[in-house]
C-alpha positions in Angstrom: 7.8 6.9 -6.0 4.5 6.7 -4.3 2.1 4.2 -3.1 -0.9 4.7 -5.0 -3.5 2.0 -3.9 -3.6 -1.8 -5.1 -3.5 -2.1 -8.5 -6.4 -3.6 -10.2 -5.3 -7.4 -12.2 -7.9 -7.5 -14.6 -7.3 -7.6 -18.6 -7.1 -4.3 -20.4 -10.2 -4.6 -21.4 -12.4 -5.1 -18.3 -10.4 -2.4 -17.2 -11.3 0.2 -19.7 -15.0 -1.2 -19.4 -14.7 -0.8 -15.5 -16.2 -4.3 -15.0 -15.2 -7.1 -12.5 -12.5 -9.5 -14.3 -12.7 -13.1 -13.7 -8.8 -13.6 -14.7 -9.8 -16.7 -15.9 -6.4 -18.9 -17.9 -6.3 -18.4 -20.7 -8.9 -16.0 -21.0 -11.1 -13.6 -19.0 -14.6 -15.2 -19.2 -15.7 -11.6 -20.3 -13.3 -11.4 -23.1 -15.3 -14.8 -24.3 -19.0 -13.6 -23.6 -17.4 -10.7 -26.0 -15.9 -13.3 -28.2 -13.1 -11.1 -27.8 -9.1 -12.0 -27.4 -8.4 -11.6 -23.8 -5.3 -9.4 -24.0 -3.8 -11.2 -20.9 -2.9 -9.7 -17.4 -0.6 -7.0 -15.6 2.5 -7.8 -13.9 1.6 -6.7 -10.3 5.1 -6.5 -9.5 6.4 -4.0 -12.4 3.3 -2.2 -11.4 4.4 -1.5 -7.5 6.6 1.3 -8.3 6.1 4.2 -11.2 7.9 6.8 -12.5 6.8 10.0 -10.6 9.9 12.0 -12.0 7.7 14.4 -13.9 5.3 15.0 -11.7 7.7 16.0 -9.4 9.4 18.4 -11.0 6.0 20.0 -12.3 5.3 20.6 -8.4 8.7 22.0 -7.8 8.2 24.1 -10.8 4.7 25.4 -9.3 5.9 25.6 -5.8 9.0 27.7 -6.8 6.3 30.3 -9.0 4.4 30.4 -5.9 7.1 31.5 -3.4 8.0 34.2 -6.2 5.2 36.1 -5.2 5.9 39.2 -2.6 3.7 38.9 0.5 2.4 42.9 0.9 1.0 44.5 4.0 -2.4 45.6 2.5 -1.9 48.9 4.0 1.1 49.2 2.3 0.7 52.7 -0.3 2.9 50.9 -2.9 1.2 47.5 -2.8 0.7 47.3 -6.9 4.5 47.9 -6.8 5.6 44.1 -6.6 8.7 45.5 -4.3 9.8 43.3 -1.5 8.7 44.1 1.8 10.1 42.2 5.4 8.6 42.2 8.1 10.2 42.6 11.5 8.5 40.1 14.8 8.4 42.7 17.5 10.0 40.6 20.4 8.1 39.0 23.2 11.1 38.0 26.0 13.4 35.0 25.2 12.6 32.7 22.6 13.6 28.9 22.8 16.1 28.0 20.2 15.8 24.8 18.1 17.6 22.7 16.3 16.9 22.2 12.7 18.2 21.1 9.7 20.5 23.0 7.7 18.6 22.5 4.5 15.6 24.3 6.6 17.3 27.0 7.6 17.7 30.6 5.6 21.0 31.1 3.5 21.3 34.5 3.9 22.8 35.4 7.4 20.6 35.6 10.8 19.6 39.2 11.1 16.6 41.0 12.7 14.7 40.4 9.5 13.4 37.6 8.1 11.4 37.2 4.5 8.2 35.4 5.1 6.3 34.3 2.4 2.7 33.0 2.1 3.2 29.3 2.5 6.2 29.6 4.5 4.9 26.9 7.5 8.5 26.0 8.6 9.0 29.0 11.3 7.4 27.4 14.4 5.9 30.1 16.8 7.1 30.7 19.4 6.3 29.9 22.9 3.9 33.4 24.2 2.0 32.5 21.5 -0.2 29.8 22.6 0.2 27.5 19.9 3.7 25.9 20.9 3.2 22.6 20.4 3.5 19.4 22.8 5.5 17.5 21.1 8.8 16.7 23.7 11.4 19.4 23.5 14.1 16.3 23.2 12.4 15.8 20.4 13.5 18.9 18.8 17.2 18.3 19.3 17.1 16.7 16.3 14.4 17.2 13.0 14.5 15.0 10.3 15.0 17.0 7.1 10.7 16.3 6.0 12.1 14.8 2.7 13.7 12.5 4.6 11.3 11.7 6.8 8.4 11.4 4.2 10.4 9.0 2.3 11.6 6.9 5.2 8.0 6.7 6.4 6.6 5.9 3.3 9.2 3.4 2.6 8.1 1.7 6.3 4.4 1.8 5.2 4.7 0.3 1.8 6.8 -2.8 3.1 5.3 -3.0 6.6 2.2 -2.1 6.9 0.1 -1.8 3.4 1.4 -4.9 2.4 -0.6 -8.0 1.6 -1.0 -10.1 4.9 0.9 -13.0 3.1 4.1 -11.2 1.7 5.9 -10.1 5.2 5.7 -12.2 8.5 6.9 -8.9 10.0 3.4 -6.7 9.5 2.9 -3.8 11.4 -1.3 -3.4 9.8 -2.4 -2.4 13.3 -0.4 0.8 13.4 -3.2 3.3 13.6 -4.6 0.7 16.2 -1.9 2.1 18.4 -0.4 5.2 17.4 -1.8 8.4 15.4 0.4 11.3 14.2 0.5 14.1 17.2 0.1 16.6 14.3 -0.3 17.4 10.5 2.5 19.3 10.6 6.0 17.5 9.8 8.0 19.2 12.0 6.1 18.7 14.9 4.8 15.3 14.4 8.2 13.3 15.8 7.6 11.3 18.2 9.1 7.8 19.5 7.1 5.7 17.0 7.3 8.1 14.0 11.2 8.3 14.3 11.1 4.1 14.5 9.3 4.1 11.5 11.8 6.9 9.4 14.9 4.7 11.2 13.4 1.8 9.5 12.2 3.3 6.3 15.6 5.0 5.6 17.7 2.1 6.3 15.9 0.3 4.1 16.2 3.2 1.5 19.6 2.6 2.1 20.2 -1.1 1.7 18.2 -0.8 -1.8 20.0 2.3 -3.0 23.3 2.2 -1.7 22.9 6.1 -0.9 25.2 7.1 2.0 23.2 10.3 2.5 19.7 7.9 3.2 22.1 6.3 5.7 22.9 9.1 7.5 19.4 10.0 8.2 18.6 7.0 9.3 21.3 6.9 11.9 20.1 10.0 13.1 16.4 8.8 13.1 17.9 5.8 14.9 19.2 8.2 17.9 16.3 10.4 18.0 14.1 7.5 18.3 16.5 5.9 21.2 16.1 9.1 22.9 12.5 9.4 22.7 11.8 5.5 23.3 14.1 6.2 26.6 12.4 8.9 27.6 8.8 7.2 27.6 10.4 4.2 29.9 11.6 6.6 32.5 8.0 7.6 33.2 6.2 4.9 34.3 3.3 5.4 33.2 4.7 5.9 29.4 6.3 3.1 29.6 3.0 0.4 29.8 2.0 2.5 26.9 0.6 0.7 23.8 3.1 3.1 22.1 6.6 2.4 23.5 5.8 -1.1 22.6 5.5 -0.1 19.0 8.0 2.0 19.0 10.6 -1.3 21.2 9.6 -3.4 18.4 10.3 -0.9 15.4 13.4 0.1 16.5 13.9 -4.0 16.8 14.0 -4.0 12.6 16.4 -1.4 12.6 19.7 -3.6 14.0 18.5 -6.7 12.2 18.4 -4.7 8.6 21.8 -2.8 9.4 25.5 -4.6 8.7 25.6 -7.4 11.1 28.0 -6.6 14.0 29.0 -7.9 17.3 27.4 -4.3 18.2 24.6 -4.7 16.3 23.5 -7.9 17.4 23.9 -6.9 21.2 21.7 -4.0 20.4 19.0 -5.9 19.0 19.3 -8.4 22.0 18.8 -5.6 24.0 15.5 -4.4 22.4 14.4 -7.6 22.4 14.8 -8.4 26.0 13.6 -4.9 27.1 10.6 -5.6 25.3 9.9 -9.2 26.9 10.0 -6.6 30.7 8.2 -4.4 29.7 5.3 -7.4 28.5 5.7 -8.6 31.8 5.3 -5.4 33.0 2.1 -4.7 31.2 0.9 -8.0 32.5 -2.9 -9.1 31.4 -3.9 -5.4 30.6 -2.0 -5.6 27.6 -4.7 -8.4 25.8 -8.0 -5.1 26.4 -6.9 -4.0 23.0 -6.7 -5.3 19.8 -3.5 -3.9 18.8 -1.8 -4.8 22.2 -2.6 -8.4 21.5 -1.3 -8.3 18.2 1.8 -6.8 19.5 2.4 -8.9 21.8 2.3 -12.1 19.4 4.6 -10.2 17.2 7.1 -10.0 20.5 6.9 -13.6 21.3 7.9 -14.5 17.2 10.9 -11.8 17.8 11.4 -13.7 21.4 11.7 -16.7 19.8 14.1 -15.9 17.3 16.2 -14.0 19.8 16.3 -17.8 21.8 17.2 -19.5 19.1 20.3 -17.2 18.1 21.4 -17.2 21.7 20.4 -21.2 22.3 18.2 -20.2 25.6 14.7 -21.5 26.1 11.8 -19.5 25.9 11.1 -17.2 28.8 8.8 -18.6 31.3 7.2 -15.0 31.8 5.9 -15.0 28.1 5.0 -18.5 28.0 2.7 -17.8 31.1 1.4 -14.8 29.5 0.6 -16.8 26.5 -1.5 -19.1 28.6 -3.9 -16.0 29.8 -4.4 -15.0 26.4 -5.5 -18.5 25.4 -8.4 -17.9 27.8 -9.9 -15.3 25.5 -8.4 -16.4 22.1 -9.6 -19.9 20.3 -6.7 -22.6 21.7 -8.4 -25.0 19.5 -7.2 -23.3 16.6 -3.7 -25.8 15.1 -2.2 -22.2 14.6 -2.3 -20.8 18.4 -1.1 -25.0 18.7 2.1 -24.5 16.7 4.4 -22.5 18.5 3.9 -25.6 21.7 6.1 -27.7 20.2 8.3 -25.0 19.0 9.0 -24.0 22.6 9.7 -27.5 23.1 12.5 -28.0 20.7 14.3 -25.0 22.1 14.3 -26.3 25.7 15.6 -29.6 24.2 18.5 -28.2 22.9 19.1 -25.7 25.6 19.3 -29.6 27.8 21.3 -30.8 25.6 24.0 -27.7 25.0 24.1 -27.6 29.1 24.8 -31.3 29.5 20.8 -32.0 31.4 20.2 -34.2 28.4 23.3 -36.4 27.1 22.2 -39.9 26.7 21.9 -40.1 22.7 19.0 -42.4 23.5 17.2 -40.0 25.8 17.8 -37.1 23.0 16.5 -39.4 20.3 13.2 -40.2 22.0 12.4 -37.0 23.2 12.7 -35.1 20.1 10.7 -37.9 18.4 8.1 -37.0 20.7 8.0 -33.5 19.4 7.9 -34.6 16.1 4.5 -36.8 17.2 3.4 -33.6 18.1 3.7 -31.2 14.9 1.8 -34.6 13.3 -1.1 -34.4 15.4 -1.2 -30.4 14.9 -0.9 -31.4 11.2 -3.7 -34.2 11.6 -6.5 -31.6 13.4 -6.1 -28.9 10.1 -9.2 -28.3 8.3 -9.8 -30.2 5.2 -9.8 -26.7 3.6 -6.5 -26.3 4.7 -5.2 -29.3 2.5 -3.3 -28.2 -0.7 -3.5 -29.8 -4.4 -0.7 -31.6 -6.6 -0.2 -30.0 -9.8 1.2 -31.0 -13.2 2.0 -28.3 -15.6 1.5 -28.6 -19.2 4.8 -27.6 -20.6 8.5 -27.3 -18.8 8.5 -23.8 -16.8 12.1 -23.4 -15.1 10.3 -22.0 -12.4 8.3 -25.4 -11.3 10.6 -28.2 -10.2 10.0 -31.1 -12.5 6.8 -30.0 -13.5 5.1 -30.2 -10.2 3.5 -27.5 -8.1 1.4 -27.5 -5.0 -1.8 -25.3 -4.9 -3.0 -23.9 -1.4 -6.2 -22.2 -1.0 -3.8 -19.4 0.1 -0.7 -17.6 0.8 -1.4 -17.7 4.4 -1.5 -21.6 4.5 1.4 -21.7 2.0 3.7 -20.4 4.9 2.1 -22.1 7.6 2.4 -25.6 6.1 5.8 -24.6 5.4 6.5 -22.9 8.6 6.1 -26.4 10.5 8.2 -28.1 7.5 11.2 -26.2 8.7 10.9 -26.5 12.0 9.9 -30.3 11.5 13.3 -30.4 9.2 15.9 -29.0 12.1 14.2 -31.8 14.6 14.9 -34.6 12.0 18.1 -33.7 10.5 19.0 -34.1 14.6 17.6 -36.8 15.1 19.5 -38.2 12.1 22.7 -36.6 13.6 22.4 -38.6 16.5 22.0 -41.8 14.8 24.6 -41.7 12.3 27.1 -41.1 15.1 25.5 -44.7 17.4 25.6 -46.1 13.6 29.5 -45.4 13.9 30.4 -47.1 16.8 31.3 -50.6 17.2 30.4 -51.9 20.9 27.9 -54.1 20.7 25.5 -52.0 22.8 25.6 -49.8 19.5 25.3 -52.8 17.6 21.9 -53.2 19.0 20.9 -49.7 19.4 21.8 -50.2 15.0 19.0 -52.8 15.1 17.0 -51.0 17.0 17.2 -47.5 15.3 17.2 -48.9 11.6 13.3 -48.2 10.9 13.6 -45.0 13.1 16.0 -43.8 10.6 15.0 -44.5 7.4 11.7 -43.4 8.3 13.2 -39.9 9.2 14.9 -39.7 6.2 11.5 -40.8 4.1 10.3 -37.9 6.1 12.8 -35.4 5.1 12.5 -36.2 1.4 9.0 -35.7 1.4 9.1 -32.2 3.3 11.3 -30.8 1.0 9.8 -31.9 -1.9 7.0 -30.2 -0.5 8.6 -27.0 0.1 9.9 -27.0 -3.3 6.6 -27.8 -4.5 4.6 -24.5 -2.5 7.4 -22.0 -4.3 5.2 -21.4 -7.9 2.3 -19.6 -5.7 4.7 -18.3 -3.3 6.6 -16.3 -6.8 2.6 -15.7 -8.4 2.9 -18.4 -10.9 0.0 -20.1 -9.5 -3.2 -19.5 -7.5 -5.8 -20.8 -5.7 -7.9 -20.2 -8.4 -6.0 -22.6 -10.2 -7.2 -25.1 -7.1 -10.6 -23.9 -7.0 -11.3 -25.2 -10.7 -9.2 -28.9 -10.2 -11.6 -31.9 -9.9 -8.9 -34.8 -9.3 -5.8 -35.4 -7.2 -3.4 -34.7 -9.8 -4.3 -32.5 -12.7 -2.9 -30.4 -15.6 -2.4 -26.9 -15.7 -1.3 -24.1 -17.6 1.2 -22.0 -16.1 1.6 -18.4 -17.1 5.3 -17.3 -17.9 7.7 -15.6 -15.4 7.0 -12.0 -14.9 10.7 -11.3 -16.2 13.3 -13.3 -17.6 14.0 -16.0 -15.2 17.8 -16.3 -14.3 19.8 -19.1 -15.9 20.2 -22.3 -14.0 23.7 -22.5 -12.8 25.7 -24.9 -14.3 26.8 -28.0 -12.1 30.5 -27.5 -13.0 30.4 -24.5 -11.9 29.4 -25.6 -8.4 32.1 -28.7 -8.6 33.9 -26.3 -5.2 30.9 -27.4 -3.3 30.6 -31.1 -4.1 33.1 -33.7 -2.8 36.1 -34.8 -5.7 33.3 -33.9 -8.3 31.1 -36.6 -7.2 28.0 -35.0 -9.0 29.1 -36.1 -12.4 30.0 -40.0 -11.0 28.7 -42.7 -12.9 27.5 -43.9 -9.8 24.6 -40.9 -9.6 23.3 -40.8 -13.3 19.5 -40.6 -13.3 18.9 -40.3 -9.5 20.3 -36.6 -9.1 21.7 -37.8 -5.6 25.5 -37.2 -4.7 27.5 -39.9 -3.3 28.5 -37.9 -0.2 25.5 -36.0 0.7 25.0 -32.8 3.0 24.9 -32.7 6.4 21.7 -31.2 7.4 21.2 -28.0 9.6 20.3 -29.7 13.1 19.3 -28.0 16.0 22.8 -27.5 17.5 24.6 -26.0 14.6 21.6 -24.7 12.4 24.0 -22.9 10.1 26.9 -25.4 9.9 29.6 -23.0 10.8 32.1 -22.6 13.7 32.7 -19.0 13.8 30.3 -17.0 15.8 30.6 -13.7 13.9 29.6 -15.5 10.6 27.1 -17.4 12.7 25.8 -13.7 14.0 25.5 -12.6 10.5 23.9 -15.3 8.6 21.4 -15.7 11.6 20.6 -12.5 11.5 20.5 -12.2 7.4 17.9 -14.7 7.8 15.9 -13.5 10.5 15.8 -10.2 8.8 14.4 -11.1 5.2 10.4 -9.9 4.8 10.3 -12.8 1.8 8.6 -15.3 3.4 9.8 -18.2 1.2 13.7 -17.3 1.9 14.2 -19.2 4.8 12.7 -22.4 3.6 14.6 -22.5 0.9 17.6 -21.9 2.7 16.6 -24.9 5.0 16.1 -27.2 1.9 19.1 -26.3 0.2 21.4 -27.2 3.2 19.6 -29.9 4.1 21.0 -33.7 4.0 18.7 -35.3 1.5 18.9 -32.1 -1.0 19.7 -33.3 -4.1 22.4 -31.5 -6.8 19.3 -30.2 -9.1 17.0 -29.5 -5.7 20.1 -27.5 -4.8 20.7 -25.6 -8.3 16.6 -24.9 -8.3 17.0 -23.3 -4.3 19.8 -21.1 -5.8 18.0 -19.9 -9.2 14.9 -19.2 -7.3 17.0 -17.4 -4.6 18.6 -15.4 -7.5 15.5 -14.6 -9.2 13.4 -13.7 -6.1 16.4 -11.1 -5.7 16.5 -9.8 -9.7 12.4 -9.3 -9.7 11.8 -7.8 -6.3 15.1 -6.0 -5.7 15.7 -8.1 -2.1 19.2 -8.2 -1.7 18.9 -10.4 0.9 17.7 -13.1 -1.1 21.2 -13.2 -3.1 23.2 -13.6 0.0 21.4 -16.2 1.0 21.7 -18.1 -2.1 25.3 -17.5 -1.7 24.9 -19.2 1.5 23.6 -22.3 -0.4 25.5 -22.5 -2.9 28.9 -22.3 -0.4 27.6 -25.3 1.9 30.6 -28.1 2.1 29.7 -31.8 1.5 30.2 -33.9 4.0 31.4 -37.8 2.3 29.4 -41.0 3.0 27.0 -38.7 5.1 24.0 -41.3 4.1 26.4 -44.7 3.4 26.1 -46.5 6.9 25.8 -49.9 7.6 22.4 -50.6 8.2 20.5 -54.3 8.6 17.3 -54.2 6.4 14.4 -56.6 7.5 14.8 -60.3 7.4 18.6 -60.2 6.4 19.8 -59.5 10.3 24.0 -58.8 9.9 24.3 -57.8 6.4 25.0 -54.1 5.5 23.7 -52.1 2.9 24.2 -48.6 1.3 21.0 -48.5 -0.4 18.2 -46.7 1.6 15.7 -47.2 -0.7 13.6 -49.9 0.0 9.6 -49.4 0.4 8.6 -48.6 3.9 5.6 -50.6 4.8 4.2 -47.8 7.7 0.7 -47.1 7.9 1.5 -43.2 8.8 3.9 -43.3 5.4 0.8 -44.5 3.1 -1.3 -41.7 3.3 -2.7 -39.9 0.4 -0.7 -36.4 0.0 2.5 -37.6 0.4 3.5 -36.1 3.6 3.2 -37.1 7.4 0.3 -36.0 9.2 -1.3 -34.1 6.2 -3.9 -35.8 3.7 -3.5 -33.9 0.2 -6.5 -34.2 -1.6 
């Protein structure tokens, strides 16, 4: 299997014309002109990978005709003979000896005389020749078999780097800014960054196939690349290389996409942190080139996750670094604005893990002062950024109650979303902190109730809203809709047609069969017919237990399960389905889509994760706290539901700080 250039997603018939398609719904507009039937459109995803099985085996075929041939010294008397000749390398001194793999080297055993045919490249001459080449000698201790190689490289490009810039937050597209083979040669082409990328391409051969023998050589690509990657930082002046970053970060994908160990994780820790001094090391310089920019904003997103697994703030260094490259970048720009806040929630909860910030008060008010700020990011995005409510025609069991959101693209999809999750964790905690005042009984808590009433509903209005939202983006994140489809709406709220799933979308799960995740069965009470809501609902992920377990090696391995997925929408669904206002249907639709994102694209990942979800304990009377609604001061309600009267809460979209139109 071979990457073979984007496919083209016109009709069959624009196709065989070799005109421009439209891809108008229904129709293509050139099918009509024709008055035509518009045969319909590709699957892009059946179309990434193709049978290349016969292909193959024609070039084996030819290759093994070709080497059939005798090589004859034209001197030779007896050349129209066909007999087989050998030839015998007069020596030159001592020779360097390498080693290779075993399925390079002859079968017959090592003699004087060795059969050379015409397109035998493997032998590598040797070193009185003049053409030894400069690849590292440590380099050599180890050769990936070229099969091997090829398909762990190719395996890295196709998922890494020529990917669509929407499908993988983990993009390595400036490659060939950085790093260009040493040689066109295989064997001789191994270096630091091309043994990342094989370590990475073969693991993931691995993970998809299940083949132990891809496994192998991707451990072995693992320690040549180690070796290599150590090597450059001995040298100082290898080490500020544009390269050894590359490969640092490379080698970073390796531990997260390998079984999740204590081992692992302290490996990829390591990378990480190595990478952060060696940025610090490389100082301003860094930001002269295009690729050492991007590589750098891809190390403070690794940074960042790395903090948040290990509950530290974000290093000073790379903050401060981040700062001198807003003097040549746009700062105005709400995306170079996001990860501020960010960096602000972590040192929140490294305050309040290490006991600087304990006064539930104190927490409250200063992580509703981050949430101000992702709302006035979300206030200064471009009205081009703003997405579209859609109603479908007809019931699709991919489109959650028949609504879909439309965003001029992918991109902005998981941006909007992005903030969601992030804006999600901050709430869920701030909601964490209430309902444990809410508990209390001392009258100071009495009036902190009074106090925090509107602070909480209003956060939980909030959550509602962004995972609706999320829900809502997951249609054009799975190619159901486009932003074609928002480029022809007029109004706020329009109809649609909605092509079918590209296979046969998985069957919802039945609630009974979830009952070992509700509370007593409480999602078949009579008390939750027609509003889909559990009596006892979830406790959210918050920012000091994210994945709502207690044991640190299953907190190592979801965190990195997650960290590790290319599928951009995984982790927002995972952060909607554990969430506290995630209803029983919201929840069976986050683990369908989970499922089916895993059945149509082959990412495994996605199915544990939806394991995840589906295994999340209820928590009882999570939402049922005594609150005192306006104008009826001491009496207590369960129901949450009355209207909020806030100006922020009445704006046209739906959703805090964003105007949908």
């Amino acid at each position: 299997m071979v990457y073979c250039g984007k496919p083209s997603k016109g009709c069959s018939n624009c196709r065989e014309r070799k005109i421009r398609c439209d891809q108008r719904e229904p129709g293509c507009g050139q099918c009509e002109k024709r008055q035509q039937e518009c045969p319909g459109y590709r699957n892009i995803v059946d179309l990434m990978f193709r049978d290349e099985s016969s292909h193959v085996i024609k070039k084996a075929k030819a290759k093994a005709r070709k080497k059939a041939f005798l090589t004859v010294d034209p001197g030779s008397p007896s050349e129209t003979e066909g007999s087989r000749l050998s030839v015998t390398p007069e020596p030159k001194g001592k020779s360097l000896s390498l080693i290779t793999p075993s399925s390079r080297s002859p079968k017959s055993p090592a003699g004087p005389h060795l059969n050379w045919t015409k397109d035998d490249s493997s032998l590598l001459p040797s070193p009185d020749s003049g053409s030894w080449p400069s690849t590292p000698m440590i380099a050599m201790l180890y050769n990936l078999n070229p099969t091997s190689q090829e398909r762990g490289t190719a395996y890295f490009f196709s998922r890494y780097v020529a990917v669509d810039e929407n499908s993988s937050h983990q993009r390595f597209d400036f490659v060939y800014d950085v790093w260009k083979p040493v040689s066109l040669v295989p064997e001789r082409q191994v270096d630091g960054v091309l043994a990342s990328m094989s370590a990475v391409g073969l693991v993931g051969l691995a993970n998809m196939t299940r083949s132990p023998e891809a496994a192998d050589a991707a451990r072995k690509a693992y320690g040549t690349a180690l070796r290599l990657t150590n090597q450059a930082l001995r040298d100082p002046a290898e080490a500020v290389k544009d390269t050894t970053m590359l490969a640092i970060l490379i080698l970073s994908l390796f531990e997260m996409m390998t079984e999740t160990t204590p081992k692992t994780l302290q490996a990829w820790q390591e990378h990480v942190n190595g990478a952060t001094a060696l940025a610090k090391m490389r100082g301003v310089e860094q930001f002269k080139t295009p690729g050492g920019t991007k590589m750098f904003l891809m190390l403070c997103q690794k940074v960042m996750i790395s903090c948040i697994q290990r509950e530290i703030p974000m290093p000073q260094t790379l903050i401060d670094l981040r700062h001198e490259l807003a003097k040549v970048l746009d700062s105005d720009d709400p995306t170079w604005q996001i990860p501020e806040p960010i960096y602000k929630v972590l040192q929140a909860r490294y305050d309040i893990k290490t006991g600087i910030l304990t006064d539930p008060d104190d927490i409250v008010t200063r992580l509703l002062t981050i949430e101000d700020e992702f709302e006035s990011i979300l206030s200064r995005f471009p009205k081009e950024w703003n997405y579209r409510t859609v109603q479908v025609t007809k019931r699709h069991p991919a489109i959650y109650r028949g609504l879909c959101h439309v965003y001029p693209s992918l991109f902005l999809a998981s941006l909007w979303n992005g903030v969601r999750t992030c804006r999600i964790l901050v709430l869920e905690t701030v909601l964490s902190q209430l309902h444990a005042a809410f508990q209390c009984t001392t009258a100071a808590s009495t009036l902190a109730t009074t106090r925090y009433a509107k602070v909480y509903q209003t956060s939980r209005r909030k959550l509602e809203q962004m995972v609706e939202a999320i829900i809502a983006s997951v249609p054009q994140h799975i190619g159901l809709v486009t932003p074609r489809t928002h480029d022809n709406l007029t109004t706020p709220i329009s109809s649609v047609t909605v092509r079918e799933t590209p296979s046969p979308a998985t069957s919802p799960p039945s609630v009974s069969s979830r009952a070992s995740v509700s509370s007593g069965g409480a999602a078949n009470s009579p008390e939750d017919s027609g509003s889909g809501r559990k009596k006892g609902a979830r406790s959210g992920p918050t920012l000091l237990d994210p994945l709502r377990t207690s044991d640190p090696d299953e907190e190592a391995r979801k965190f990195m399960l997650l960290a590790s997925s290319t599928n951009i929408v995984i982790w927002p669904l995972y952060v909607v389905g554990v969430s506290s206002v995630c209803t029983e249907d919201m929840k069976v639709y986050v683990v369908e889509r989970l499922q089916a994102i895993c059945a149509e694209t082959g990412d495994r990942q996605a199915d544990a994760v939806a394991s995840m979800v589906e295994e999340q304990e209820t928590l009882g009377g999570w939402l049922d706290i005594p609150l005192r609604p306006r104008g009826q001061e001491g009496a207590a309600t369960r129901d949450m539901e009355w209207i909020d009267d806030s100006p922020v809460l009445k704006r046209q979209g739906g959703e805090t700080g964003a105007v949908c139109t």
